[in-house]
C-alpha positions in Angstrom: 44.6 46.8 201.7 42.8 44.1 202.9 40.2 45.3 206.5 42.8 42.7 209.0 45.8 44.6 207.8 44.2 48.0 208.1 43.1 47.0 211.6 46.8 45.6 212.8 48.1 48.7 211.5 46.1 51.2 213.5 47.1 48.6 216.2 50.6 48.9 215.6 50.4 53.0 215.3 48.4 53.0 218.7 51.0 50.9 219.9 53.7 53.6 219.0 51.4 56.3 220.8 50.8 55.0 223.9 52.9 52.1 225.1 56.4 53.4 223.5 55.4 57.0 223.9 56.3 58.2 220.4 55.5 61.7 219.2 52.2 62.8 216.9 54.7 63.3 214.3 56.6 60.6 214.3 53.2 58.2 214.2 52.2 59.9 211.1 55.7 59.4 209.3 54.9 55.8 210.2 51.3 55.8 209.1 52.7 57.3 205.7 55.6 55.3 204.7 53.5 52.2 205.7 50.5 53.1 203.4 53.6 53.6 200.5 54.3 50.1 201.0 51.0 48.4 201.1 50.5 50.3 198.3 53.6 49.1 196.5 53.2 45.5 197.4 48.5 45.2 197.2 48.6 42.9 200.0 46.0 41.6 201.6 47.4 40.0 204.8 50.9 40.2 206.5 51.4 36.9 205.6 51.6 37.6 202.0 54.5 39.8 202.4 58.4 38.6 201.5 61.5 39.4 200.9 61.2 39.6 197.4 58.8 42.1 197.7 60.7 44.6 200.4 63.5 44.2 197.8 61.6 45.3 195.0 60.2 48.2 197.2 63.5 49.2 198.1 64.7 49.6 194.5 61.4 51.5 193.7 62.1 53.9 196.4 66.1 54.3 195.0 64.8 54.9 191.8 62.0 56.8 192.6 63.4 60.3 191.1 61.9 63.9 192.9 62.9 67.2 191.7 66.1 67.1 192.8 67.2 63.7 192.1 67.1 60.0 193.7 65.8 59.4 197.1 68.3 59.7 199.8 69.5 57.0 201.3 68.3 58.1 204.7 64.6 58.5 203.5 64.7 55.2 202.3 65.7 53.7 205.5 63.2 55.6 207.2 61.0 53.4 205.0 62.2 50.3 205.9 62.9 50.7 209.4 59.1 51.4 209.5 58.1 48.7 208.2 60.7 46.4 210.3 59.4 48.2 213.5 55.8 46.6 212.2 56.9 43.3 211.6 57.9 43.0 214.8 55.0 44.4 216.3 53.3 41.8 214.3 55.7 38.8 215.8 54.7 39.7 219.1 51.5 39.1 218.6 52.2 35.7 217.1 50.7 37.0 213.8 52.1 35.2 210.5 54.4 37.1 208.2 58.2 38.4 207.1 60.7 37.5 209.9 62.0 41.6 210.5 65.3 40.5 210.8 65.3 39.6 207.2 65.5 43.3 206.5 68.6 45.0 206.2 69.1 49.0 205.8 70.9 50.6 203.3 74.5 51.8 204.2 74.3 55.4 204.2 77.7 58.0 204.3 77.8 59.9 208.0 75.7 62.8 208.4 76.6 65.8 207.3 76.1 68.8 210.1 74.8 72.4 209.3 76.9 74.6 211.5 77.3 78.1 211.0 79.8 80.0 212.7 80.6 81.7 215.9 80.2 85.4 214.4 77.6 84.2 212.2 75.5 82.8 215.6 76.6 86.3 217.1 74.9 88.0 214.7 71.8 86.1 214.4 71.3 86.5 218.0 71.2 90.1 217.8 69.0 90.0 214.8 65.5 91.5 216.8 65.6 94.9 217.2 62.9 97.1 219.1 60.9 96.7 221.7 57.7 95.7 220.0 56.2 92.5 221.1 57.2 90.8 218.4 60.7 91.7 218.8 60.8 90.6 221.9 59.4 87.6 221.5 62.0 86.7 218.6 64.9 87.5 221.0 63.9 85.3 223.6 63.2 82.5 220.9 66.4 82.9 220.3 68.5 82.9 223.1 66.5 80.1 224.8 67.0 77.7 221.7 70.4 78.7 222.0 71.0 78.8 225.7 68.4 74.8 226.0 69.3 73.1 222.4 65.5 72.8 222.3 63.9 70.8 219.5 61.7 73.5 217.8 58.5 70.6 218.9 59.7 71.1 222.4 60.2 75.3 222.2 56.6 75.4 220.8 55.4 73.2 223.6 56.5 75.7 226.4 53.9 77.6 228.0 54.2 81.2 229.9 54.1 79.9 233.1 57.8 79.3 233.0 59.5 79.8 236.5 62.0 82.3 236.2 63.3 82.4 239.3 65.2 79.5 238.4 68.0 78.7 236.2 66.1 75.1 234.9 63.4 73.9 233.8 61.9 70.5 233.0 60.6 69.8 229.1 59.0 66.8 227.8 61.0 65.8 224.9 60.9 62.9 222.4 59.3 59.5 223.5 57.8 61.6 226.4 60.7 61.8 228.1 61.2 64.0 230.6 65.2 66.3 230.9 66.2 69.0 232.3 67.8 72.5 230.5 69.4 75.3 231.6 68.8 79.0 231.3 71.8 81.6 230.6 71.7 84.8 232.2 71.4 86.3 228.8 67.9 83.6 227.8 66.2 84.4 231.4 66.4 88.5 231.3 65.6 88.2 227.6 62.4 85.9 228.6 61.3 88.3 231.2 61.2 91.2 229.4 58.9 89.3 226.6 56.5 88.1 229.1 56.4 91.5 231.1 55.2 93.1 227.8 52.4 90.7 227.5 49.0 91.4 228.1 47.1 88.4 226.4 45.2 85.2 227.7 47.6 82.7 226.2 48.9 79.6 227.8 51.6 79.3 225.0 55.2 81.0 225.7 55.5 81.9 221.9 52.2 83.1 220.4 51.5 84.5 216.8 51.1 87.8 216.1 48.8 89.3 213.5 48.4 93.1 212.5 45.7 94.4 214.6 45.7 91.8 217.4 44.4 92.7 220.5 47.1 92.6 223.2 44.3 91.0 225.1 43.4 88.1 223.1 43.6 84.3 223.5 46.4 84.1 220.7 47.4 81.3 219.2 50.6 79.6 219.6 53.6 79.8 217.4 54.1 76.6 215.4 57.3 74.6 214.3 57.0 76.7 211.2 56.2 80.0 212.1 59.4 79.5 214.2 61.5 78.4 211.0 60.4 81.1 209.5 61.2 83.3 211.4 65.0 82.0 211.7 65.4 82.0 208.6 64.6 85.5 208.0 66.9 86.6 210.9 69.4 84.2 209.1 68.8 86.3 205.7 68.9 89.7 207.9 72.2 88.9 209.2 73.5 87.8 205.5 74.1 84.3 206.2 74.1 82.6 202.8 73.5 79.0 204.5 70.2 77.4 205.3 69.6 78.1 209.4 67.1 76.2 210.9 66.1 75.7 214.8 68.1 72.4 214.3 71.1 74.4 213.5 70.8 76.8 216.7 70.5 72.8 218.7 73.7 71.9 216.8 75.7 75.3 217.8 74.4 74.9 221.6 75.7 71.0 221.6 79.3 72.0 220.0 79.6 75.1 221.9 79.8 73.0 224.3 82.2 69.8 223.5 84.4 72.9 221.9 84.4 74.4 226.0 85.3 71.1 227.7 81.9 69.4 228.4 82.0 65.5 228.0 80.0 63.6 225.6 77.7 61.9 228.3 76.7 65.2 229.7 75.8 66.7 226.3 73.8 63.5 225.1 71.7 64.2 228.3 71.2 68.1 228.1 70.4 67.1 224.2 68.0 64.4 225.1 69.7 61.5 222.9 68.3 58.2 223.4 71.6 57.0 222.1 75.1 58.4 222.6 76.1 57.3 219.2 73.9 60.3 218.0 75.7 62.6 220.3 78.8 61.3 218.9 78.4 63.7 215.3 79.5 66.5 217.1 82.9 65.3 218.3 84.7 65.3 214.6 83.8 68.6 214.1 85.0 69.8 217.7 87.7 67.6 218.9 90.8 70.5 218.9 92.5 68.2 220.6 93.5 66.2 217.6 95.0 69.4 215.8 97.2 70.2 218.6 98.3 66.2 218.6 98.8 66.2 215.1 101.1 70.0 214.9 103.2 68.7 217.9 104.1 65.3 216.9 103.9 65.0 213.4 106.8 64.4 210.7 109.5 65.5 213.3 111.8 63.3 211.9 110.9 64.1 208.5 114.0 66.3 207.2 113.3 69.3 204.9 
């Protein structure tokens, strides 16, 4: 890769950063299924790149086999729409190369949601037991994803200084965009106790502990991870055979609440959706409504 298109694609990842405010992560997903490209196509300038050679790369990417099979058709997108988002980048600033509109995504089936169920979430939730630190650290991890529909990024963000004397809280979410959650009554006692246990110098909210760790120690804070891990060994203590992730307590929070009565608009804000048409997932799986059409008006004239 050529030093000019090395140079406009640090630009272009700055540009992410700072002027549309996307996250660490999401920069580095960018940086790496870029560099997959340019490694693909051996360009040496933007204006070597066509459309031949994105559809090439898109059939390398289909074919491209892992251990479990093809690449899935939303990975592949993620690709492309990265490489779209740069091409544009590149348009702006009046630099030569593939028009962005000339790429197209892949159709992809809708996604599929991991839910678990009601007694299933019941029983995770009262998965810590004790009053050990650790223990009460895991129960108020999990009553305020449930009780917020944090993004793990966002739960690992928090630090102790959280104002309990208040049911809300502002968190800085994706795109550095600020929202507001909610605490149940249930989330702000179980916080409270975890934090009036606490004895170290931490900023973080969630911090790591290690055998041996002094109570008084600057610990570290608890990362994405650590906190899937330690759902998921809940999950396995309260003999749920399906993967549970963070992302699965967000997706029981936002269905709990379209299955109580709350509109779409309201949970695509306490979600922190850019788009309502990402919201929208939820509503197959929760709209009762339909049932209750379809048992009181269907086949009544059907004789049996």
């Amino acid at each position: 890769m050529a030093a000019d298109l090395k140079s406009l694609k640090t630009q272009f990842l700055e540009y992410l950063e700072i002027e549309k405010g996307r996250g660490v992560k999401t920069v580095e997903n960018y940086d790496r299924y870029l560099n997959r490209f340019f490694a693909f196509a051996k360009v040496k300038s933007p204006s070597q790149i066509t459309e031949q050679m994105v559809r090439e790369f898109r059939i390398t990417l289909n074919r491209s086999a892992g251990t479990v099979g093809t690449m899935k058709k939303n990975t592949q997108n993620y690709h492309l729409i990265a490489l779209r988002a740069f091409l544009k980048f590149l348009r702006k600033r009046d630099v030569e190369s593939l028009n962005p509109e000339r790429i197209e995504l892949a159709k992809t089936s809708g996604r599929d949601l991991d839910l678990i169920t009601a007694d299933e979430l019941g029983r995770l939730m009262n998965g810590p037991k004790g009053d050990d630190l650790a223990s009460l650290r895991d129960r108020a991890m999990l009553e305020l994803l449930f009780s917020t529909g944090l993004r793990v990024s966002e739960l690992c963000a928090l630090n102790s200084d959280i104002d309990l004397s208040r049911d809300e809280f502002a968190v800085r979410g994706k795109g550095d965009k600020v929202r507001v959650v909610f605490l149940s009554p249930s989330a702000k006692k179980t916080v409270a106790e975890y934090l009036k246990k606490r004895g170290d110098m931490s900023d973080a909210l969630f911090v790591s502990y290690g055998r041996g760790t002094p109570r008084s120690k600057d610990l570290p804070r608890m990362t994405a991870r650590s906190v899937e891990r330690t759902v998921k060994a809940y999950a396995t203590k309260a003999g749920i055979t399906r993967k549970v992730t963070p992302h699965v307590i967000r997706h029981s929070f936002a269905t709990d609440l379209l299955e109580n009565g709350a509109d779409l608009r309201s949970v695509q804000a306490l979600l922190g959706h850019a788009n309502i048409a990402t919201t929208q997932v939820y509503t197959h799986v929760t709209d009762k409504h339909l049932r209750a059409v379809h048992q009181a008006f269907h086949g009544k004239r059907r004789k049996l």
